[in-house]
Wavefront OBJ file of the C-alpha trace (Angstrom):
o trace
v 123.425 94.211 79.896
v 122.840 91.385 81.760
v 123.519 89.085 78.607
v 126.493 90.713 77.788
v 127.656 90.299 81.097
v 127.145 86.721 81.020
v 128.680 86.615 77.763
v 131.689 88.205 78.985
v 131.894 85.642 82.148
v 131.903 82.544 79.446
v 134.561 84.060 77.265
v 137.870 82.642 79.819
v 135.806 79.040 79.370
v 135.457 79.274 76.146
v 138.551 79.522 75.023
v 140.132 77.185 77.409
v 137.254 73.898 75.925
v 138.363 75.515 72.434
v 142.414 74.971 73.639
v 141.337 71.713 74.545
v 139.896 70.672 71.727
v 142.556 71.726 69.819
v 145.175 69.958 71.995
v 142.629 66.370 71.850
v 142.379 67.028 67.970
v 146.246 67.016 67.455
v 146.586 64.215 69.950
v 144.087 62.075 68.593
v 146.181 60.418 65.171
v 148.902 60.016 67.144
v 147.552 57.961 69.791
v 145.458 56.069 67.555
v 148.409 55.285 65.537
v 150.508 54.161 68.549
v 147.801 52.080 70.285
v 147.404 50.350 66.648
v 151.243 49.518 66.867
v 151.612 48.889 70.463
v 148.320 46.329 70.434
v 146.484 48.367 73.141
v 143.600 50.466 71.709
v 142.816 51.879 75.300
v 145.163 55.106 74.730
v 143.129 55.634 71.531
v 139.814 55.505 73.337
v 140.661 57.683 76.263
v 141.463 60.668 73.242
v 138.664 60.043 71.648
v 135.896 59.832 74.717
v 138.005 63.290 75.685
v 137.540 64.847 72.273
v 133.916 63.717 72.250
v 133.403 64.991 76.136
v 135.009 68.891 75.039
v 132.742 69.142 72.095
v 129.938 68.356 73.960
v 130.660 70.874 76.039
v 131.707 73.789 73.346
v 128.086 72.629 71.958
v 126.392 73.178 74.607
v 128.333 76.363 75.812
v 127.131 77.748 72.718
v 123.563 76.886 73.102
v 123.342 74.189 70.427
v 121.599 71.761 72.906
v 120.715 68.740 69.974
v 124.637 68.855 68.727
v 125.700 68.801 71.977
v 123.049 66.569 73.681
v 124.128 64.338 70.862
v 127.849 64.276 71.644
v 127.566 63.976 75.351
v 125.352 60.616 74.157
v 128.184 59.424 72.067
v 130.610 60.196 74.516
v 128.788 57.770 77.687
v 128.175 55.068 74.797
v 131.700 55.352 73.785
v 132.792 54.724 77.871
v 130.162 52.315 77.919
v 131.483 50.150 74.806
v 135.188 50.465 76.505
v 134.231 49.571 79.803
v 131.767 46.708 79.105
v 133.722 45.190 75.388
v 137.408 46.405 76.038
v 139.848 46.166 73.157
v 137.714 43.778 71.184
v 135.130 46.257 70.223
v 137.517 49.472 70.474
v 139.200 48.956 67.244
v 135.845 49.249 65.370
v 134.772 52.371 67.190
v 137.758 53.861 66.506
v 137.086 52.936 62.492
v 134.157 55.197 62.548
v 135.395 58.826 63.518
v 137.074 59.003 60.003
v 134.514 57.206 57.906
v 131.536 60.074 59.926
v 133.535 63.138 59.879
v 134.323 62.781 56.520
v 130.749 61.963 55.540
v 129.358 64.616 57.886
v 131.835 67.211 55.956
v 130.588 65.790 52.572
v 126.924 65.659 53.251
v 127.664 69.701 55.249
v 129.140 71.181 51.549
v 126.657 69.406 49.288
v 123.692 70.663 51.264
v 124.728 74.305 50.734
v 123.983 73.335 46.788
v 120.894 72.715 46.821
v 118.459 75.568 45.001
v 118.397 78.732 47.056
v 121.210 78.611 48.995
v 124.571 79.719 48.538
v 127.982 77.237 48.347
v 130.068 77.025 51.177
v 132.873 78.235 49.660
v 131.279 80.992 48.169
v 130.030 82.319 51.890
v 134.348 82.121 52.703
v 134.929 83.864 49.610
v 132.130 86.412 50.691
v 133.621 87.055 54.205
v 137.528 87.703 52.637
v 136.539 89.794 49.356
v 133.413 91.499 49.985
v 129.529 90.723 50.493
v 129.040 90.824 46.958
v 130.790 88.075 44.604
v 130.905 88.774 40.586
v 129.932 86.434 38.258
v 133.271 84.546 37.808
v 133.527 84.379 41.377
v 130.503 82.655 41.827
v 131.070 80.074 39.500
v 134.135 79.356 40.547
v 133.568 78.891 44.053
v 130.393 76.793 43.547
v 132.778 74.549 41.259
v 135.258 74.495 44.547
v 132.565 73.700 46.661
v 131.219 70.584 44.518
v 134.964 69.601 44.187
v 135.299 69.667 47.469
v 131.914 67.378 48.423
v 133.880 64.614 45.537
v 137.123 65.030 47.899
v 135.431 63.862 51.764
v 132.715 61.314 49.536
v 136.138 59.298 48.382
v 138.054 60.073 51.627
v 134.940 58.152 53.827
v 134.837 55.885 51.110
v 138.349 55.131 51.078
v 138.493 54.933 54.971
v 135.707 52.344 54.921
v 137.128 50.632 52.510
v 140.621 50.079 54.673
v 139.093 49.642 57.645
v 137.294 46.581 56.045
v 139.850 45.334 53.720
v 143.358 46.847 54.701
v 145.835 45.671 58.067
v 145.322 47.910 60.526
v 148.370 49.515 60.632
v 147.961 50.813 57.042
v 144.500 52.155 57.835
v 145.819 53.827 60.960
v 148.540 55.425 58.487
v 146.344 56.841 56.064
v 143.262 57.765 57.674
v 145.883 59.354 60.603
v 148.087 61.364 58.490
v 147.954 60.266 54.621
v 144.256 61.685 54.305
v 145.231 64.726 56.501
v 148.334 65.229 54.268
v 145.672 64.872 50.542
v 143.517 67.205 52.292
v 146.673 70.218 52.787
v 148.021 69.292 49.334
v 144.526 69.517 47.737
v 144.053 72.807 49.643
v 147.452 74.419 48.447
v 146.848 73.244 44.826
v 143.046 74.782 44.786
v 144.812 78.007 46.180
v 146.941 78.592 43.570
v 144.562 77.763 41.108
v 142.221 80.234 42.451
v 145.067 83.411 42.896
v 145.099 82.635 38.418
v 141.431 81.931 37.855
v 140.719 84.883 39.769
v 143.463 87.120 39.008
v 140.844 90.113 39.034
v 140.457 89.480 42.878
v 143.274 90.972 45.833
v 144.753 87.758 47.311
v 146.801 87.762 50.615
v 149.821 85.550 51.481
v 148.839 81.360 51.846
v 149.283 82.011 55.832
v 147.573 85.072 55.441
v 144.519 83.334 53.524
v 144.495 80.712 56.919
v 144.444 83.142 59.120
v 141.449 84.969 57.540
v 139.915 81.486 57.464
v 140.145 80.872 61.533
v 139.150 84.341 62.140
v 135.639 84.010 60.441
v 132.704 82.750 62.792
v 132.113 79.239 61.418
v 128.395 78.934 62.946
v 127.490 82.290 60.678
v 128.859 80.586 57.666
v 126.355 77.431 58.682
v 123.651 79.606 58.697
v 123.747 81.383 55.926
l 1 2 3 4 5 6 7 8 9 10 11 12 13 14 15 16 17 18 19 20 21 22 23 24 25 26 27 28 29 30 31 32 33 34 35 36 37 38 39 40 41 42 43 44 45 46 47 48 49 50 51 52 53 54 55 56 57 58 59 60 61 62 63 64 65 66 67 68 69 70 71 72 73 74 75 76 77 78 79 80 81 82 83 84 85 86 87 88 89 90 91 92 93 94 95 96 97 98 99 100 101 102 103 104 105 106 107 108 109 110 111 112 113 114 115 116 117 118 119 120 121 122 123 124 125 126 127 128 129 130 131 132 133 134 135 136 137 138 139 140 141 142 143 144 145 146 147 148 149 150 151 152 153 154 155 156 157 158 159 160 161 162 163 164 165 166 167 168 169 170 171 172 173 174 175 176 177 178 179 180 181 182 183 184 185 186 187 188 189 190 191 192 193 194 195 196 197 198 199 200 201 202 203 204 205 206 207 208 209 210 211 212 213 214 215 216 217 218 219 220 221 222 223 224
């Protein structure tokens, strides 16, 4: 009872880090891509040490003490490189976030193909259809799933490569909203792919489908 209780208490905080997350998530390519412009990479920073600070946070709200031990680290290193380097350094820690996330997401789906365990996009397609997933299901959604490892491998690739190679301004445009933009189209495209591959299967609206998506506990999915 007393858990419960407890639970209950942390629900109101919970969802306000989770609204703030979402509102430092949506703010984050557009003040990158205006301190890029504007010369001053301090706006950029401040997003980013906030973003970092919230997840730390939601992390360790939700009991994952190394994932959130881990951001709260990033987040004092990331004051620290601001405070002690300025602008000079900023620009290059604001080149990583794409290049890690990107790998991190990569490295996430590929995992769930090793021997034994079960794709990523198969455990979605589990949650929305059923528990059980025919034979043409399974395929298919292990193929998604290995597409989709190909898809953030060339995405950190390609942000390295423009954050070595390309003016800043044109990295801050695709790795801000180009690569965000790939990633919808690629999604819409796999949908409708998907609603004839697997005709057999009841498929709900495209807004629908998201919905479904943001309703299913993402930590279960991880664990599986």
């Amino acid at each position: 009872m007393l858990d419960k209780s407890g639970d209950q208490l942390e629900q109101p905080y919970r969802r306000l880090l989770y609204a703030g997350v979402l509102c430092a998530v949506i703010c984050y390519p557009f003040a990158v891509h205006s301190s890029v412009f504007s010369g001053s990479i301090i706006p950029g920073l401040v997003i980013l040490i906030i973003l970092l600070a919230l997840l730390a946070l939601t992390f360790l709200m939700q009991h994952s003490w190394i994932t959130g031990l881990l951001l709260l680290l990033l987040t004092f290193l990331a004051i620290g490189i601001t405070l002690l380097k300025g602008e000079s350094t900023g620009l290059s820690l604001l080149h990583t976030p794409p290049i890690a996330i990107n790998l991190i997401l990569g490295l996430l789906f590929a995992s769930t193909l090793l021997p034994g365990r079960n794709p990523l996009i198969s455990r979605f397609a589990s949650k929305i259809h059923g528990d059980v997933l025919d034979k043409p299901t399974q395929e298919y959604t292990r193929s998604v799933t290995r597409f989709w490892v190909a898809v953030f491998f060339f995405m950190a690739i390609e942000s390295w490569l423009m954050a070595a190679f390309a003016p800043h301004q044109v990295w801050s445009l695709f790795t801000n909203f180009i690569n965000y933009l790939i990633v919808l189209l690629v999604f819409v495209v796999e949908y409708q792919i998907r609603i004839r591959r697997l005709a057999h299967l009841k498929h709900p609206g495209f807004f629908r489908f998201l919905l479904s998506l943001f309703r299913i506990d993402m930590r279960s999915m991880l664990r599986l």
